[in-house]
N, C-alpha and C positions, 0 to 999 in steps of 0.2 A: 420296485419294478421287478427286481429279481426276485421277490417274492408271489408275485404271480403264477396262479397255477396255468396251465393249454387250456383246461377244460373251464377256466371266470368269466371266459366272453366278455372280458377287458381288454377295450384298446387304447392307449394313451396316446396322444394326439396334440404336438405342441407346434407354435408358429413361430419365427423371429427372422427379422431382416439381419441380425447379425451372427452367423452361424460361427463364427470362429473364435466368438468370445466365450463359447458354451464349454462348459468343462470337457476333456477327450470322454471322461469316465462316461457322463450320456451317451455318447455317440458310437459306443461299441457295439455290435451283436450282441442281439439279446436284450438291449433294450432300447434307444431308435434306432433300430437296424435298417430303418429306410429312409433315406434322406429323396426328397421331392424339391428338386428346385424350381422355384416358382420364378420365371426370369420376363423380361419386361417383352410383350406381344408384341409380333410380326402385322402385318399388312393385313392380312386373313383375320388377325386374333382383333385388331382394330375395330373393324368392320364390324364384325359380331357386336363387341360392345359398345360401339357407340347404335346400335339397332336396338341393344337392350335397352340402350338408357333415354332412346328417342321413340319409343313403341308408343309409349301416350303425351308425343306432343304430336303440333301439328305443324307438319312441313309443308312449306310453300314447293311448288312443280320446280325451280330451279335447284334446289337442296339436294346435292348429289353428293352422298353419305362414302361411297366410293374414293373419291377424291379427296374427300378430307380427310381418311384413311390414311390414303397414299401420303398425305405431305405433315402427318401426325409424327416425324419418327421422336423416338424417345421415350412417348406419353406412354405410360401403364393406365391404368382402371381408372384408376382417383382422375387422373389428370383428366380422362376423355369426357367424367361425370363432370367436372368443375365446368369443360369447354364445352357441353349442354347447356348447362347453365346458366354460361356467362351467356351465350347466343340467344336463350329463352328472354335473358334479362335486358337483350339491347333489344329486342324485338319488343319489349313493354317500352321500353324508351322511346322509341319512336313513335310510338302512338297515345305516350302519356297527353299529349294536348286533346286527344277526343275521351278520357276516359274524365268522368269528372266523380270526384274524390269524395265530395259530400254525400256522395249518392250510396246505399247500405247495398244497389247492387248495381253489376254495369249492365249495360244496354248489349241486347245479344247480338245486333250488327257487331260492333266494337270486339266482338269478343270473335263471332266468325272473321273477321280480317286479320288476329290476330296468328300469323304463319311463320314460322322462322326460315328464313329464307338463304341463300349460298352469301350473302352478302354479310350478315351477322352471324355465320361460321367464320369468313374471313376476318373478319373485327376481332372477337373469339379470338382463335389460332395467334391474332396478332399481339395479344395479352400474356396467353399459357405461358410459364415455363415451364418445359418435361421434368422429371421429377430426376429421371436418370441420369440429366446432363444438367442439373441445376447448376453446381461450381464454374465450371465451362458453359462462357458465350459463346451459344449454338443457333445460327440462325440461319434459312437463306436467304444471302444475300438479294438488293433487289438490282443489282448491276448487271447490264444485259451487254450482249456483242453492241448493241447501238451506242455505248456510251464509249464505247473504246475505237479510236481512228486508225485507219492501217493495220498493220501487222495480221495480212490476211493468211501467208503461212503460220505462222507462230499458230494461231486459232484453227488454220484446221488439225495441223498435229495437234494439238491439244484436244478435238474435238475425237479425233482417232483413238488417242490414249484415254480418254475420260468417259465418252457416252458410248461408245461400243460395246467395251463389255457388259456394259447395264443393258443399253436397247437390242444387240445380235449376240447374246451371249451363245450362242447354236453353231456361231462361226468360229468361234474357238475352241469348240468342243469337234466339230468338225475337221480342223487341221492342227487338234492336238495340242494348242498351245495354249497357257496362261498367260492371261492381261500383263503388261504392263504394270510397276504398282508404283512407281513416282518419277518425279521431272523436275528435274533443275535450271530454274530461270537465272540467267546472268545477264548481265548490260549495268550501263552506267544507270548513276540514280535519274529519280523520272522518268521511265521511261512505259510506267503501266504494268510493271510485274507484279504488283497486291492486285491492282484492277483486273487483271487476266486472270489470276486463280478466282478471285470472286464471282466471274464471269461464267466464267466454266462450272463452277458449284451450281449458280442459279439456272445454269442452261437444261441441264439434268434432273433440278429441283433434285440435287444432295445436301444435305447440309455442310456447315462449314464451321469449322473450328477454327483458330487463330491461335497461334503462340506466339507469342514474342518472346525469343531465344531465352533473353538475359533473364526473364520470371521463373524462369523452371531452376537455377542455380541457389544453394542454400548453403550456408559455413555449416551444418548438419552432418555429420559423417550419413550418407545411407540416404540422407529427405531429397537430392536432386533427383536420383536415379529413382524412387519411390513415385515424385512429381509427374517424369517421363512415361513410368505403367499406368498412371492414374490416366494420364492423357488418350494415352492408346488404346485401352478399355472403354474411355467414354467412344473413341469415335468406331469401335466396334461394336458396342450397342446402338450407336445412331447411325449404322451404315443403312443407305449408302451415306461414303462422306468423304470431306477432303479435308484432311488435316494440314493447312498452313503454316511453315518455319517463316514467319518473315526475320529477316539478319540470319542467317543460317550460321555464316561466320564468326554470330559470336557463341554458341554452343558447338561448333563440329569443326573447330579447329584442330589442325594436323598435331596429333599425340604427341607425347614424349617433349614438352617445350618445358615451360617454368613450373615448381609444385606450389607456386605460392600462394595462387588463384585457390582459396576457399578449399587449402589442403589437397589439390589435384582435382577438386570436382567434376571440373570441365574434361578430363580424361574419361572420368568415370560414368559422364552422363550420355558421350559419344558413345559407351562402349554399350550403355543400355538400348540406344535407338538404334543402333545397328543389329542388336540381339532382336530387339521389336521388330525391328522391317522385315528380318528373317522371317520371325515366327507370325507375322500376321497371316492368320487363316486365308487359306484359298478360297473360302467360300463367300470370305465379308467383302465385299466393295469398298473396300476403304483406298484412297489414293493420297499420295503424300506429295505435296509441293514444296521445295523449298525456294528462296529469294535470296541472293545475293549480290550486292556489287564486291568483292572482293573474294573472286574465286579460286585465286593463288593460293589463299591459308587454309582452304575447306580439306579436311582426310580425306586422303585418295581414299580410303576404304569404302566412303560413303557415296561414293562417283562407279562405283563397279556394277556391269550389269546382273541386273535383280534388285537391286537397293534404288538410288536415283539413278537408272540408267537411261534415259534422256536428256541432254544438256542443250537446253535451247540458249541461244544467244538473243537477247533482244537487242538489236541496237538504237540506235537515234533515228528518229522518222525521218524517211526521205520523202522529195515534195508533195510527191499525192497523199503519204501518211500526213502531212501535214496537215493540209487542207482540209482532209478527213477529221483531223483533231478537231479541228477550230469549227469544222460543222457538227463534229458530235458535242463541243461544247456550247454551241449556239442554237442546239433547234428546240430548246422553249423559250429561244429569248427575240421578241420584234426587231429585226435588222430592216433598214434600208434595201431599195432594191436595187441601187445605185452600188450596194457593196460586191465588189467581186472577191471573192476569199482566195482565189487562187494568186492573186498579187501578193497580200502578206505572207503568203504560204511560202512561195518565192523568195521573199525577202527573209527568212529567217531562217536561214540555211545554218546546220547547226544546233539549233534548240531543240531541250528534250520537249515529252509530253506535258512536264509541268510547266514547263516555260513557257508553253502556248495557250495552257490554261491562264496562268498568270495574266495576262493580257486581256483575252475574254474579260476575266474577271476587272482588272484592272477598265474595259472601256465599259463597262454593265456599270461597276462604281460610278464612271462619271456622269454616264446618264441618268442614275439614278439622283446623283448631286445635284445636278442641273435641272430636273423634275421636280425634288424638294425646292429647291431655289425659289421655282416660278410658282408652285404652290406659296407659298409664303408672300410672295410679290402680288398675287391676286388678292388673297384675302387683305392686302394691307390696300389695296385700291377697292376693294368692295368695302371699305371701312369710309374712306373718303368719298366714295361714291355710289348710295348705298342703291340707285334706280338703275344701277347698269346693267345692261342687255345678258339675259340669260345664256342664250347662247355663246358667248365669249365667254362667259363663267364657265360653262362646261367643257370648254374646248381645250384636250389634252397639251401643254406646252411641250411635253419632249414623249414624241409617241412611240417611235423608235430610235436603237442605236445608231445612229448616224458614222459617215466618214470621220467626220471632226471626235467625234470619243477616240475611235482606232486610232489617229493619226499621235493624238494627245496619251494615249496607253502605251502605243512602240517608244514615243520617249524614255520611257521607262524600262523597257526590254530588256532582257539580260540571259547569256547563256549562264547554266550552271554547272556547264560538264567543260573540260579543256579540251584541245588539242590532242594534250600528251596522254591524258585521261583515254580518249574515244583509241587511240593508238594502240596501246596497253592493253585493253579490252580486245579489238581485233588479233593482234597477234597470239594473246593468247588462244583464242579460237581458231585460229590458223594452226600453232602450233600443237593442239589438242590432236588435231584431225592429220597433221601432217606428220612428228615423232613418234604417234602412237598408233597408226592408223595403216593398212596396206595401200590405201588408196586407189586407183583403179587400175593399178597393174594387174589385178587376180583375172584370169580366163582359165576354166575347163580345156583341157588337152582337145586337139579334133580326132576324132576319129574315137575316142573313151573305150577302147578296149580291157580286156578284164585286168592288164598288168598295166594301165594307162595310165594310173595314179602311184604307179608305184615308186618310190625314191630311189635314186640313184647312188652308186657310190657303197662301200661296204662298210662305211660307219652307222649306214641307215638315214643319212640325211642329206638329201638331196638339194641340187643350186638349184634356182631358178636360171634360164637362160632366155634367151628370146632367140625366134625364129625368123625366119626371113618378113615375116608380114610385121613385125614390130610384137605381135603374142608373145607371153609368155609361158613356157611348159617346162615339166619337171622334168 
């Protein structure tokens, strides 16, 4: 290459997804003096290629090439040609029963019907994995606000801090300010904080990453903190996106404890997420969630505003969150019309989100038990009596969930949170807000004259005092 004259009208031209395994010597001036990173296409860049690689098929009128764009992230080129493909390929699937095989050609009806339609893109998309985010399970979730009961604050903040700056980003450029970039759920277990970040991923159609704390730790000197960029980098390629700590407490535990955990690792993989939160681009959508019940041992470092500086509390559903549970866990299942949900709702004063799952669950079992039963009980009388009345044959034994399942599943019932539990959790949240917090004593001076703000006192630090109205002024 150095041996090249200006005047050979040689250009050398190499490709490689691994650019840092290349010897430095290549990469000097003078000889690939231009590096082109080819990096994985945006929403625009989508669109373009799946129009290339769908120009000679034939779309059916619902096939909105747009939208599948939109909910592509991660895929590069390959991936959008494979998801042509697979779409072309379920689109012959369904109409394999009219195409007949012996035949050396098909029938040109058969062939005009043949349209790939928004329904086998969905199938499609449902298959891919993006090439970018293969290692990491990247998916959106299909959990909507309808699966989760109560917690109607919790959800609009959350809806504030997560689809805002994606759907009004013009409002924060308007009064200067940057998003939000993560939220710290706390509450005893059970209580829907996995189901809330998942909810909020799918409501925005971002994707969703998931960690679980304890996998990102290695005995490795260097692979934990290694694991943490790797994570961070997938979910800024797949932005928008919501990166989930669930157990936060067992990776972002308060520094400085025991070195004996995997040679300090757990120090050192704190000190990379916190370098990460810093440095996540302004420009990428990425939001970070973390989950905890145990928010006594979490680094305060990690609680400072910019990092997770929202700290929701979830607590234990109160009655209407109740009854709310028990109808988001009940509405694909036939209940009786006899049941009034707001009675158990009542009666289970106490119990988290799972524990009222539980239940559901536990009275769907028995009608299901009781279904099979009578199934089994007919065909054994259709055996001894084989002229019997059609109609009794088909007539459902247990068609819906009845009182008697419920009554036979509260049996069973059980809180899984205490007393002293639910206690612990409040006062810490009291205490959050109360030792740390000025709470609503601050008011503006009346009158805000230009020296109005000024401190008293010639140390330069002024008392606060209160005024005759109960105000406080400096």
């Amino acid at each position: 290459m150095d041996g090249l004259k200006q005047r050979a009208h040689v250009i050398v031209m190499a490709a490689t997804n691994r650019p840092n395994s290349i010897d430095p010597a290549l990469r000097r001036f003078g000889r690939f003096d231009r590096e082109v990173d080819i990096g994985i296409p945006d929403t625009t860049g989508r669109l373009e290629i799946l129009q290339i690689h769908t120009k000679n098929m034939k779309l059916a009128d619902d096939a909105d090439l747009e939208q599948v764009a939109a909910e592509t992230h991660g895929h590069v080129g390959a991936d959008l040609a494979a998801l042509c493909s697979e779409a072309a390929l379920q689109q012959i699937r369904e109409k394999m029963d009219l195409i007949d095989l012996e035949e050396d050609i098909i029938d040109a009806e058969v062939l005009d019907s043949l349209a790939v339609t928004m329904e086998n893109f969905r199938h499609a998309m449902g298959k891919s994995t993006p090439s970018a985010l293969r290692e990491t399970v990247v998916e959106v979730p299909n959990v909507t606000w309808n699966d989760i009961g109560g917690l109607e604050n919790v959800k609009k903040e959350l809806q504030e801090l997560v689809q805002y700056p994606v759907e009004h980003p013009e409002k924060f450029l308007k009064f200067g300010m940057s998003p939000s970039k993560g939220v710290l759920f706390y509450g005893p277990p059970g209580c829907g904080k996995t189901l809330l970040a998942k909810a909020i991923a799918n409501e925005c159609q971002a994707n969703f990453i998931s960690i679980k704390g304890p996998e990102l730790l290695t005995m490795w000197f260097g692979e934990s903190e290694a694991n943490v960029r790797d994570v961070f980098d997938k979910a800024r390629s797949a932005a928008p996106c919501v990166l989930f700590f669930d157990e936060l407490d067992s990776i972002a535990k308060a520094r400085g404890g025991s070195q004996g955990d995997a040679g300090g690792a757990a120090d050192r993989v704190i000190n990379q997420i916190l370098t990460e939160m810093d440095g996540m681009g302004a420009k990428k959508n990425v939001f970070i969630i973390g989950a905890t019940n145990r928010p006594d041992i979490i680094d305060s470092a990690i609680l400072r505003p910019g990092r997770l500086d929202q700290l929701i509390y979830i607590p234990l559903p109160d009655e209407k969150s109740r009854e709310a549970i028990l109808k988001a866990n009940l509405r694909k299942s036939p209940i009786a019309h006899d049941i009034d949900l707001v009675f158990p709702a009542r009666s289970t004063n106490g119990f988290s989100g799972a524990d009222l799952t539980e239940i559901c669950q536990r009275a769907v079992k028995m009608a299901i038990r009781e279904s099979i039963e009578g199934d089994i009980r007919r065909a054994k009388e259709r055996e001894e009596n084989p002229d019997m009345d059609m109609e009794v044959e088909d007539e459902d034994p247990v068609p819906e969930i009845t009182k008697h399942h419920f009554e036979e599943a509260m049996k069973f019932a059980r809180r899984s949170v205490s007393d002293a539990d639910i206690r612990k959790y409040e006062m810490f949240s009291q205490t959050l807000q109360q030792s740390r917090g000025i709470g609503t004593n601050f008011r503006f001076p009346a009158g805000g004259g230009a020296g109005a703000g000024q401190p008293t006192g010639a140390s330069g630090q002024g008392n606060f005092e209160a005024n005759g109205d109960g105000d406080l002024y400096d």
